[in-house]
PDB file of N, CA, C and O in Angstrom:
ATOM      1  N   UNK A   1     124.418  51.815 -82.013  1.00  0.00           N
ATOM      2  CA  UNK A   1     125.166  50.730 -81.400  1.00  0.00           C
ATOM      3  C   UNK A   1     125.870  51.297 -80.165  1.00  0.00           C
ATOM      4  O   UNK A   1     126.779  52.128 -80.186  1.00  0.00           O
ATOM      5  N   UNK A   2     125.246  50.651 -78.942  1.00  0.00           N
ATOM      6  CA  UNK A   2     126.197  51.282 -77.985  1.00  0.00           C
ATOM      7  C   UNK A   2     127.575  50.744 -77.815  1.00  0.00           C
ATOM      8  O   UNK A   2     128.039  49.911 -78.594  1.00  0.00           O
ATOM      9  N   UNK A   3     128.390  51.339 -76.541  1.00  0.00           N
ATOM     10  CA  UNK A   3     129.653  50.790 -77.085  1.00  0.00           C
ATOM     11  C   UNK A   3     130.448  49.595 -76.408  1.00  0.00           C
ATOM     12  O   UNK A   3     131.638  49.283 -76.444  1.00  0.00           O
ATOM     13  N   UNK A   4     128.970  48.858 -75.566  1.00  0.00           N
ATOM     14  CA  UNK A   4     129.518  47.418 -74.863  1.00  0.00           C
ATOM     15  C   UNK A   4     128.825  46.623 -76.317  1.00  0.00           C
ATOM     16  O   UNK A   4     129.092  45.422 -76.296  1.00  0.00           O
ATOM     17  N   UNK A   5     128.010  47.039 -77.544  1.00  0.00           N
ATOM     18  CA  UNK A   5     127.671  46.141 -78.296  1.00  0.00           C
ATOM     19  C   UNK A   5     129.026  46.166 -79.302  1.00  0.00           C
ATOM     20  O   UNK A   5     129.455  45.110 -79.767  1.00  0.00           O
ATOM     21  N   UNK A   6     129.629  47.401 -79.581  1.00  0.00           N
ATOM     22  CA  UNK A   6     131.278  47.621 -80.004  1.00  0.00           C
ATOM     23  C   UNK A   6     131.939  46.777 -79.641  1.00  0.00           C
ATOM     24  O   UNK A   6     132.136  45.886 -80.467  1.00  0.00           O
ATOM     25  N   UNK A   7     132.406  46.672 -78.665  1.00  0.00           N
ATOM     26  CA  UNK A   7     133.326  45.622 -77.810  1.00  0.00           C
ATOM     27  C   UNK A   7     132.987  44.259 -78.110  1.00  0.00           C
ATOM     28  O   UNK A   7     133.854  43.439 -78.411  1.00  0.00           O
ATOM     29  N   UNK A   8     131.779  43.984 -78.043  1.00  0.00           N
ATOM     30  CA  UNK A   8     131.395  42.606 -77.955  1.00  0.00           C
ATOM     31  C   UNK A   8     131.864  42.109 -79.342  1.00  0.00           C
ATOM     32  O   UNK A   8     132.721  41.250 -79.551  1.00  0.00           O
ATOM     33  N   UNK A   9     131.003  42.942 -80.434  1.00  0.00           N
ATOM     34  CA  UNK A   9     131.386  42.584 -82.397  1.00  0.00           C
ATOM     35  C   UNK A   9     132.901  42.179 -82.137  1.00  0.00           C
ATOM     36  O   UNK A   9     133.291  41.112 -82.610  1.00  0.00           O
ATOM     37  N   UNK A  10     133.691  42.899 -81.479  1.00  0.00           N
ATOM     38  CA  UNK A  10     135.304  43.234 -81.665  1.00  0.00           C
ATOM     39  C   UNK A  10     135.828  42.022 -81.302  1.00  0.00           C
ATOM     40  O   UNK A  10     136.760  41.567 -81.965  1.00  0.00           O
ATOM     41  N   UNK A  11     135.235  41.202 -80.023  1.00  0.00           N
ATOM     42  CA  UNK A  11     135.598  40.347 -79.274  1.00  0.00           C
ATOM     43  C   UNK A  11     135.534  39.043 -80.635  1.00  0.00           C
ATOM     44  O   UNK A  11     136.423  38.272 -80.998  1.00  0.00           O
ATOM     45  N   UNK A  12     134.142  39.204 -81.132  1.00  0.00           N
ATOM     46  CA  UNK A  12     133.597  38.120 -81.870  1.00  0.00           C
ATOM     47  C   UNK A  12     134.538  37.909 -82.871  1.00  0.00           C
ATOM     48  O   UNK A  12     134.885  36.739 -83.030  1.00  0.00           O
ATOM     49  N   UNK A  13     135.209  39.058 -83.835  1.00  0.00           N
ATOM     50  CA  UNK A  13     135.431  39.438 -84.738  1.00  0.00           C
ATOM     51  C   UNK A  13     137.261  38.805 -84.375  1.00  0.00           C
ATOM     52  O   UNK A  13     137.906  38.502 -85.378  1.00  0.00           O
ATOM     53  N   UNK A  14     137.811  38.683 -83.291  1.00  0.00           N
ATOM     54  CA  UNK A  14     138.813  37.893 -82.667  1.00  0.00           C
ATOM     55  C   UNK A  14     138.829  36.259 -83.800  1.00  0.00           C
ATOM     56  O   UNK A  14     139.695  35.937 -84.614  1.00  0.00           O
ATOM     57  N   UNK A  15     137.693  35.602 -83.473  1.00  0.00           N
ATOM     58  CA  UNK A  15     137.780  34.327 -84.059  1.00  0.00           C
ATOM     59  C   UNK A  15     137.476  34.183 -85.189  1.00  0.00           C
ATOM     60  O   UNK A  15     137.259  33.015 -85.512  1.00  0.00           O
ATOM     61  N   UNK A  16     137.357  35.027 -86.044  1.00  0.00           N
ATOM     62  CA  UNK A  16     137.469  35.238 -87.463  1.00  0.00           C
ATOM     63  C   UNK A  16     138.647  34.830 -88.072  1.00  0.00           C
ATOM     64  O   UNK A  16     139.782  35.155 -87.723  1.00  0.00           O
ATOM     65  N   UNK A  17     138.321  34.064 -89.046  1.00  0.00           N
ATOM     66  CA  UNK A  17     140.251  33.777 -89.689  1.00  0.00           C
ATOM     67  C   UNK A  17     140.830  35.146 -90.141  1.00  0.00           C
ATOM     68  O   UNK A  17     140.001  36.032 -90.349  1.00  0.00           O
ATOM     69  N   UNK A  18     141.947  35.391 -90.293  1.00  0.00           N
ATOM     70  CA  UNK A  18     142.897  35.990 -90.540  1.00  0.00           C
ATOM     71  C   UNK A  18     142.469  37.347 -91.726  1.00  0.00           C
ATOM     72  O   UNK A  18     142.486  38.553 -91.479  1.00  0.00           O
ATOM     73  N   UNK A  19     142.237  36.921 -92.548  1.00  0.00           N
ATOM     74  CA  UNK A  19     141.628  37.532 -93.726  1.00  0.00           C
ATOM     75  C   UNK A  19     140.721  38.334 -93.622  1.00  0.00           C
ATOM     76  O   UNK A  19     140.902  39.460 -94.085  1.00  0.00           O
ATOM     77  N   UNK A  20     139.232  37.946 -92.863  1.00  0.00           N
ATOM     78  CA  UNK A  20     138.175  38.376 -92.898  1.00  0.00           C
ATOM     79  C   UNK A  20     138.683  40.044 -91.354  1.00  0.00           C
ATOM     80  O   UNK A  20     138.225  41.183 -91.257  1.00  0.00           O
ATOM     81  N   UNK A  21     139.530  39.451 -90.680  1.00  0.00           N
ATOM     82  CA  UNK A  21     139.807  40.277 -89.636  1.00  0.00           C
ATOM     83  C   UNK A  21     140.786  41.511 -90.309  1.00  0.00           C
ATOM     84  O   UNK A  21     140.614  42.714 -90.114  1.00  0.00           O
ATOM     85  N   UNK A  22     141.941  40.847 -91.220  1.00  0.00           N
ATOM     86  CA  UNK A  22     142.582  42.395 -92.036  1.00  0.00           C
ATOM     87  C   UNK A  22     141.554  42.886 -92.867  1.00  0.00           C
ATOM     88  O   UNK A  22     141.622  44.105 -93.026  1.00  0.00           O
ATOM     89  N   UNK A  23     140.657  42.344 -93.426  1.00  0.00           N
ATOM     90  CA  UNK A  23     139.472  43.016 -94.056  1.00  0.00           C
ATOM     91  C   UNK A  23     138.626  44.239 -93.272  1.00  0.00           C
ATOM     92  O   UNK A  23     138.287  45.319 -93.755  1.00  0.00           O
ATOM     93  N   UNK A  24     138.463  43.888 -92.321  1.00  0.00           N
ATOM     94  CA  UNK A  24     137.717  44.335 -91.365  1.00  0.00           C
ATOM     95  C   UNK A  24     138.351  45.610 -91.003  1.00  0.00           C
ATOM     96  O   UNK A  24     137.744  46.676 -91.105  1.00  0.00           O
ATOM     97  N   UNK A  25     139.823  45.500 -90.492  1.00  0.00           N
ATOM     98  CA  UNK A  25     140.769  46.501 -90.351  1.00  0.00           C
ATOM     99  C   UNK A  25     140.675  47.507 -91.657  1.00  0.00           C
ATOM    100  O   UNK A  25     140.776  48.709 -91.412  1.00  0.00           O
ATOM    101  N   UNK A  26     140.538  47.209 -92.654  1.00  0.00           N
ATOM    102  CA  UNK A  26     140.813  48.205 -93.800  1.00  0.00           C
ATOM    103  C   UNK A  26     140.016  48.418 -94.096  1.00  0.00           C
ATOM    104  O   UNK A  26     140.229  49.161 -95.054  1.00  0.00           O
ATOM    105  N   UNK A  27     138.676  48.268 -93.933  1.00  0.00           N
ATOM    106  CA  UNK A  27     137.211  49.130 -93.743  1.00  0.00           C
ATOM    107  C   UNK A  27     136.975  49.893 -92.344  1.00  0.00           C
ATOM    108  O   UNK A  27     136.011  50.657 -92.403  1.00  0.00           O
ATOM    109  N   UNK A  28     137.447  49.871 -91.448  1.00  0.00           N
ATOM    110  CA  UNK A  28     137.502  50.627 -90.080  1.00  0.00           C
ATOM    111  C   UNK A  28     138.689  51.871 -90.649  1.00  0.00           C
ATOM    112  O   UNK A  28     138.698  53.060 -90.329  1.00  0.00           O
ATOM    113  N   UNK A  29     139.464  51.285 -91.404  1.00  0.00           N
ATOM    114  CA  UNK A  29     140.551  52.620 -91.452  1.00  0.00           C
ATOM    115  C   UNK A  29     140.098  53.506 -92.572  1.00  0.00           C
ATOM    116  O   UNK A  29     140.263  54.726 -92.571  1.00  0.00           O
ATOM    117  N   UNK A  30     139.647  52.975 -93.318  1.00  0.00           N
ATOM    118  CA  UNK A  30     138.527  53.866 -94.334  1.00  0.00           C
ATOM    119  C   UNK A  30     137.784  54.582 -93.839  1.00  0.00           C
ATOM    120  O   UNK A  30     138.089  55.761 -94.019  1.00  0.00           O
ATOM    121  N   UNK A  31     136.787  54.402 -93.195  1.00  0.00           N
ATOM    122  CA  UNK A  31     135.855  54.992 -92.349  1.00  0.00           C
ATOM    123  C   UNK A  31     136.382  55.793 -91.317  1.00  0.00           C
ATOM    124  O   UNK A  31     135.619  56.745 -91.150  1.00  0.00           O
ATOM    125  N   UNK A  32     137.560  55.845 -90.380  1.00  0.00           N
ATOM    126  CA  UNK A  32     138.431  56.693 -89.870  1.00  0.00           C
ATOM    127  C   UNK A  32     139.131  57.800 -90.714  1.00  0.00           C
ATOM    128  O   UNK A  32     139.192  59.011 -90.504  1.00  0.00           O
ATOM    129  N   UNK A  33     139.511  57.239 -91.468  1.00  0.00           N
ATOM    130  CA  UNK A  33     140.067  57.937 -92.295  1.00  0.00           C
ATOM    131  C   UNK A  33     138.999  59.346 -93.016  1.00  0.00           C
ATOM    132  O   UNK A  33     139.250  60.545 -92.893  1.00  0.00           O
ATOM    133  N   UNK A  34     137.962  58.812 -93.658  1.00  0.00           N
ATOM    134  CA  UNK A  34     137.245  60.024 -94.133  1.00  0.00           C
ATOM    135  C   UNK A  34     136.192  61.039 -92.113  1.00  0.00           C
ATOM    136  O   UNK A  34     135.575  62.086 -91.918  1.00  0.00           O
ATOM    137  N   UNK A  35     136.530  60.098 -91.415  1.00  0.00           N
ATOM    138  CA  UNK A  35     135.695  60.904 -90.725  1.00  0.00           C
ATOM    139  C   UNK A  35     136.573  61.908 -89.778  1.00  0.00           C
ATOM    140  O   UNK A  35     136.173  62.747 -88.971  1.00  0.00           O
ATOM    141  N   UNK A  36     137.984  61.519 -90.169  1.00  0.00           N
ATOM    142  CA  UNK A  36     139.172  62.877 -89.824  1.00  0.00           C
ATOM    143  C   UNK A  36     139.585  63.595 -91.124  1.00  0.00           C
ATOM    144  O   UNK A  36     140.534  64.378 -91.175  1.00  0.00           O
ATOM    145  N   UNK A  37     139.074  63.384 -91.807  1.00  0.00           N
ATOM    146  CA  UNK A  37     139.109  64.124 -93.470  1.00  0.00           C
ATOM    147  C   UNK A  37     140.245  64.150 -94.001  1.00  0.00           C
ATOM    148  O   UNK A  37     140.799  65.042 -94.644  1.00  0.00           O
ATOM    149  N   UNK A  38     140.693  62.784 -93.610  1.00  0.00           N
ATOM    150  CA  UNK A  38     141.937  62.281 -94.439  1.00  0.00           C
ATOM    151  C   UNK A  38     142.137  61.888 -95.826  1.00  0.00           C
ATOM    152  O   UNK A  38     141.214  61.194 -96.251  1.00  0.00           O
ATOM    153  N   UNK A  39     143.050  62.122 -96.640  1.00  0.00           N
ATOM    154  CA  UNK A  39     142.529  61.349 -98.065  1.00  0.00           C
ATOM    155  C   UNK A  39     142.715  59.977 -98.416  1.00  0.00           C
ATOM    156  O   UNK A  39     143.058  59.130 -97.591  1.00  0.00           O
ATOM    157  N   UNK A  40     142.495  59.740 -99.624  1.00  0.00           N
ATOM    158  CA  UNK A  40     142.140  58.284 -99.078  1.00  0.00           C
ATOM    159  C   UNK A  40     143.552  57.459-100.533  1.00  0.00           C
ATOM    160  O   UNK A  40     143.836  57.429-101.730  1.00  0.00           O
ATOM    161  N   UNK A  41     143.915  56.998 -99.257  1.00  0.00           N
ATOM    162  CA  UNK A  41     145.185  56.188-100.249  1.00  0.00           C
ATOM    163  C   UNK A  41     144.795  54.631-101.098  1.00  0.00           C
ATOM    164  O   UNK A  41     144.541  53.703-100.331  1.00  0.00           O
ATOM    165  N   UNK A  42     144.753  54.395-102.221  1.00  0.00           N
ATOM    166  CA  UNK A  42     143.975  53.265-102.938  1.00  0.00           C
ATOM    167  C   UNK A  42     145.065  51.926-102.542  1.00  0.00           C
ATOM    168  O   UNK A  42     146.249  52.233-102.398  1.00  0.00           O
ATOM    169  N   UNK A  43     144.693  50.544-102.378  1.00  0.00           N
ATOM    170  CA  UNK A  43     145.285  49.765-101.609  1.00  0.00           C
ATOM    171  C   UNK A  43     146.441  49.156-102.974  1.00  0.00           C
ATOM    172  O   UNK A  43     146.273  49.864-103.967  1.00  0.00           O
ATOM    173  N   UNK A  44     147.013  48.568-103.100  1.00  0.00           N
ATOM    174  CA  UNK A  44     148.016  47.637-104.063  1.00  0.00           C
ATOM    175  C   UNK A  44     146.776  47.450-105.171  1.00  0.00           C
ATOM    176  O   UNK A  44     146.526  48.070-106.205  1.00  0.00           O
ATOM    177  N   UNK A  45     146.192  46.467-104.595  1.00  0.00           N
ATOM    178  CA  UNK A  45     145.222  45.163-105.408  1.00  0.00           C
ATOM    179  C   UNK A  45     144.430  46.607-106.434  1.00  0.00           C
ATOM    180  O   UNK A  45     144.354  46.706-107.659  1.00  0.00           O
ATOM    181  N   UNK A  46     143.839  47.752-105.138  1.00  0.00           N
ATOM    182  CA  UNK A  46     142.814  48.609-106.760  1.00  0.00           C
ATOM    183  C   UNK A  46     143.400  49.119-107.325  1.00  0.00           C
ATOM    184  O   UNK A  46     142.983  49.556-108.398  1.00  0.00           O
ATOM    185  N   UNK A  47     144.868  49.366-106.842  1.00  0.00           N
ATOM    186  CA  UNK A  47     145.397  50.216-107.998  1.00  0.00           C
ATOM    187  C   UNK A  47     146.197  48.876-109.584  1.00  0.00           C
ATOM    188  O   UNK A  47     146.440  49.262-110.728  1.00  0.00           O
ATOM    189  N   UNK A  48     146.377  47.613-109.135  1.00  0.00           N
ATOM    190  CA  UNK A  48     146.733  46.927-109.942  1.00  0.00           C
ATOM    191  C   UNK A  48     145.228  46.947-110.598  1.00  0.00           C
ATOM    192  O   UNK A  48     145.348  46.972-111.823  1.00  0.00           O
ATOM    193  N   UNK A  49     143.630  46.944-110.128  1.00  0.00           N
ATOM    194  CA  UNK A  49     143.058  46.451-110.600  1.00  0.00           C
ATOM    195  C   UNK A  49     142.540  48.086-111.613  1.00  0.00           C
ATOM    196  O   UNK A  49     141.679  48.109-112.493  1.00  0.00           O
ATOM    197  N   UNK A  50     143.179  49.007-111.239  1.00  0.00           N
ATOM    198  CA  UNK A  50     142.944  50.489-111.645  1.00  0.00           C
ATOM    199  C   UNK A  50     143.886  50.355-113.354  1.00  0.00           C
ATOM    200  O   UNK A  50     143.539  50.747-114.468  1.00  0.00           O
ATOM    201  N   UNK A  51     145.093  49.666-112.917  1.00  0.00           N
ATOM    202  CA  UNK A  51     146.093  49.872-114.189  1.00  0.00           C
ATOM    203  C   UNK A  51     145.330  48.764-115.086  1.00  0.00           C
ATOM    204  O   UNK A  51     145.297  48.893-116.310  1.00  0.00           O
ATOM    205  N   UNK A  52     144.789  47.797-114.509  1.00  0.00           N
ATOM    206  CA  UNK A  52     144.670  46.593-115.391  1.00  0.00           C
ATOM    207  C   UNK A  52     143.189  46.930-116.451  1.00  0.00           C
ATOM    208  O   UNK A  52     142.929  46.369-117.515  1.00  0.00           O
ATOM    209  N   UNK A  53     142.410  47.977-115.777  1.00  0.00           N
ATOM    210  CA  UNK A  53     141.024  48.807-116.660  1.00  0.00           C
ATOM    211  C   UNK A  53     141.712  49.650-117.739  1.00  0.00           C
ATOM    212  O   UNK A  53     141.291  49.602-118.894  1.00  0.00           O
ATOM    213  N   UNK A  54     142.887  50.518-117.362  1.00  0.00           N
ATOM    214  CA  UNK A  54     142.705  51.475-118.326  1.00  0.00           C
ATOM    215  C   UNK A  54     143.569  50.612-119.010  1.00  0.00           C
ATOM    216  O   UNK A  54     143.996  51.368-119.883  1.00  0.00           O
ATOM    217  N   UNK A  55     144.161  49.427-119.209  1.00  0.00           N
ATOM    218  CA  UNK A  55     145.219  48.791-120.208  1.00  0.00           C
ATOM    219  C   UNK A  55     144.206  48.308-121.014  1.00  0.00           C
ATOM    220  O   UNK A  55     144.272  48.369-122.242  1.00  0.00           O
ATOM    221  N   UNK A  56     143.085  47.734-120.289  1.00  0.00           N
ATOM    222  CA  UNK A  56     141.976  46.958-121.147  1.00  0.00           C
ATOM    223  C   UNK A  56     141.553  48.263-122.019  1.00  0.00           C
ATOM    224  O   UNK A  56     141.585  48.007-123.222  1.00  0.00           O
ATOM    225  N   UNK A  57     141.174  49.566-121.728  1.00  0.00           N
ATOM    226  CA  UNK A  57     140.338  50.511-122.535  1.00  0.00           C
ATOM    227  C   UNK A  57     141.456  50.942-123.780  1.00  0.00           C
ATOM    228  O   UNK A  57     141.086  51.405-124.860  1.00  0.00           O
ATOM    229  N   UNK A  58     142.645  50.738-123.474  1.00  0.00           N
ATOM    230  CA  UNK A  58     143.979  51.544-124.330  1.00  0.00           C
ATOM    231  C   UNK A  58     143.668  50.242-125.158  1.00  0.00           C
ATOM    232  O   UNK A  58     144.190  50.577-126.222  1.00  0.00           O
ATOM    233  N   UNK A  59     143.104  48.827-125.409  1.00  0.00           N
ATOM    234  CA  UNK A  59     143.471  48.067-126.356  1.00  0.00           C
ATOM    235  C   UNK A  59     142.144  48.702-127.080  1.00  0.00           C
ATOM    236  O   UNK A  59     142.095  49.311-128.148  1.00  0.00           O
ATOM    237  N   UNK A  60     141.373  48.464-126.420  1.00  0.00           N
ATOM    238  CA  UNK A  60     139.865  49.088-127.077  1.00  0.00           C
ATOM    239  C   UNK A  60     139.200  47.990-126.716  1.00  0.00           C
ATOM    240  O   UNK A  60     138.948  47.076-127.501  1.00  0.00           O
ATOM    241  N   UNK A  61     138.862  48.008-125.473  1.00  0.00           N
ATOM    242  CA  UNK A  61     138.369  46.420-124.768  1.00  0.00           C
ATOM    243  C   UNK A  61     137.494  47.106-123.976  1.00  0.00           C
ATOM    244  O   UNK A  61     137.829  47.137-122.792  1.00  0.00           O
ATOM    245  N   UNK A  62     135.845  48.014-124.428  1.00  0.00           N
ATOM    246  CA  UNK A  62     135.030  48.625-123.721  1.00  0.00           C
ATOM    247  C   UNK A  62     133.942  48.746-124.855  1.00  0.00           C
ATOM    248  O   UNK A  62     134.045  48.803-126.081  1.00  0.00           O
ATOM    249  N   UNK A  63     132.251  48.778-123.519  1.00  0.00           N
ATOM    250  CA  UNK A  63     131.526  48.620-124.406  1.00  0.00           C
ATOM    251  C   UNK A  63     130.972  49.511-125.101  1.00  0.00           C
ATOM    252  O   UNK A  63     131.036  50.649-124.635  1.00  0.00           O
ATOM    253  N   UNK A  64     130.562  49.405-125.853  1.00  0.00           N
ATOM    254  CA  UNK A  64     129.691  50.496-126.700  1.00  0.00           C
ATOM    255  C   UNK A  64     128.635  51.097-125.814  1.00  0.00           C
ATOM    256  O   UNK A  64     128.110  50.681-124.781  1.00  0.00           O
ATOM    257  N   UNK A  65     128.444  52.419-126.657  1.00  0.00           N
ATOM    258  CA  UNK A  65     126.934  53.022-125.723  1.00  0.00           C
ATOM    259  C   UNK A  65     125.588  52.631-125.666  1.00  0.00           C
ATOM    260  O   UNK A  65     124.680  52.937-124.893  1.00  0.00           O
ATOM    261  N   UNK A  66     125.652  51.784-126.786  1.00  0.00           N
ATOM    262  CA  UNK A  66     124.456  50.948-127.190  1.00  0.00           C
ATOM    263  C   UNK A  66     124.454  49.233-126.509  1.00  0.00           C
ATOM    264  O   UNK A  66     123.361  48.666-126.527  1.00  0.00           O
ATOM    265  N   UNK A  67     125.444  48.597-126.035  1.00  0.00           N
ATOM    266  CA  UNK A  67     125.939  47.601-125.255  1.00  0.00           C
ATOM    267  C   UNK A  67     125.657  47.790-123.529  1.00  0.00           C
ATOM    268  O   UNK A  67     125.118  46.996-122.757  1.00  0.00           O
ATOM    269  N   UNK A  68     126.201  49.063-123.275  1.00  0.00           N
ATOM    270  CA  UNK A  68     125.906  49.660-121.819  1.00  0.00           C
ATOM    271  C   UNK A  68     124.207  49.866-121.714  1.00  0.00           C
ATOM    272  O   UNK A  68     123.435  49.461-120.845  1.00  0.00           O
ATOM    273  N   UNK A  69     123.947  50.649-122.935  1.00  0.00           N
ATOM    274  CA  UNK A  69     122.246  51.228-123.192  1.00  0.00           C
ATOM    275  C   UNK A  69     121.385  49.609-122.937  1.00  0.00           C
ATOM    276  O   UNK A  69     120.350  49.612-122.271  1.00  0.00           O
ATOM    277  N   UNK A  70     121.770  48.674-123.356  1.00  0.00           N
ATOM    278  CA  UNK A  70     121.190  47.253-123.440  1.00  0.00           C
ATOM    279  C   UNK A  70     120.899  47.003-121.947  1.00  0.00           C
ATOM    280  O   UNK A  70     119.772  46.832-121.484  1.00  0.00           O
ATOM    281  N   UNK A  71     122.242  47.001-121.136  1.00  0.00           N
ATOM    282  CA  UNK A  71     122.769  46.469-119.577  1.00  0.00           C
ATOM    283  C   UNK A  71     121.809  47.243-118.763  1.00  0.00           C
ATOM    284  O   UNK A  71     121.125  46.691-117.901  1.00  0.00           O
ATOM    285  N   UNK A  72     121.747  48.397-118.992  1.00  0.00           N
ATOM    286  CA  UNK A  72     120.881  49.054-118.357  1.00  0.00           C
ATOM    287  C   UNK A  72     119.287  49.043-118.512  1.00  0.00           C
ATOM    288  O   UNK A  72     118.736  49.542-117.530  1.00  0.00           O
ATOM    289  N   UNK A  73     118.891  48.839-118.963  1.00  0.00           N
ATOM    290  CA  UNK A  73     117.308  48.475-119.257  1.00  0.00           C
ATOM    291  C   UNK A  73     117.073  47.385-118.984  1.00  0.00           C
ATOM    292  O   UNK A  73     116.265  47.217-118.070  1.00  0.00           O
ATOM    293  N   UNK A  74     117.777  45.974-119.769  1.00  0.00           N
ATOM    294  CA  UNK A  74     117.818  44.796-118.482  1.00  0.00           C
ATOM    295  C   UNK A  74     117.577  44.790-117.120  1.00  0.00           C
ATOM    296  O   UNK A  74     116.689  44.134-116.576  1.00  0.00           O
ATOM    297  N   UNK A  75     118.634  45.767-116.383  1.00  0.00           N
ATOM    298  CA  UNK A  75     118.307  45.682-115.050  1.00  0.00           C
ATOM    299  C   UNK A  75     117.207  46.622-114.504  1.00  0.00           C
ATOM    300  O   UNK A  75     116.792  46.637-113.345  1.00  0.00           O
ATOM    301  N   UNK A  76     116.863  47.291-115.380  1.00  0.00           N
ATOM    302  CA  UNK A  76     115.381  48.350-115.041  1.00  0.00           C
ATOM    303  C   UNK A  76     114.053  47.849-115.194  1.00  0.00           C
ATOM    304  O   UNK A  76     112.974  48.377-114.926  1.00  0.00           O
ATOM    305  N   UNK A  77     114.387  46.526-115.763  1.00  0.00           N
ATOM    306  CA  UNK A  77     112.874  45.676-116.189  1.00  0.00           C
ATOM    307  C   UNK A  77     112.746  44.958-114.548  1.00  0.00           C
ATOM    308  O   UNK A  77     111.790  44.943-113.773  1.00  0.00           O
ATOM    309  N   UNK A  78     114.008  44.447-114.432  1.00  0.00           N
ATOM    310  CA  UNK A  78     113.485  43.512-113.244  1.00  0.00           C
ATOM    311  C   UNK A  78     113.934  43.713-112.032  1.00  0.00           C
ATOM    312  O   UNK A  78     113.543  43.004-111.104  1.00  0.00           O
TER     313      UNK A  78
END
């Protein structure tokens, strides 16, 4: 991608609602981020969605190896 086709996405990426444009921002800073070999700080939402997995596994709300073993061959058939 040269970097008048950069500019142009950027321009486009202007009339994007609100959302899709901070989205955008926090995948550019990701990608900045590891390509100055920064570490990588997890946002609010994964880390609520980080606490809200291991609360589910502490009740015992995970599948079996034979449940996962199922999921996986399903998707290897088709």
């Amino acid at each position: 991608m040269a970097a008048s086709d950069l500019r142009d996405f950027l321009e486009r990426a202007q009339t994007w609602p609100e959302e899709a444009q901070n989205e955008l921002v926090a995948i550019a800073s990701e990608i900045e981020s590891e390509l100055l070999g920064g570490e990588y700080v997890a946002t609010q939402e994964e880390l609520r969605s980080i606490d809200a997995a291991l609360a589910s596994i502490d009740r015992g709300e995970f599948a079996t190896d034979a449940e996962v073993a199922e999921v996986f061959a399903k998707f290897r058939r088709g």
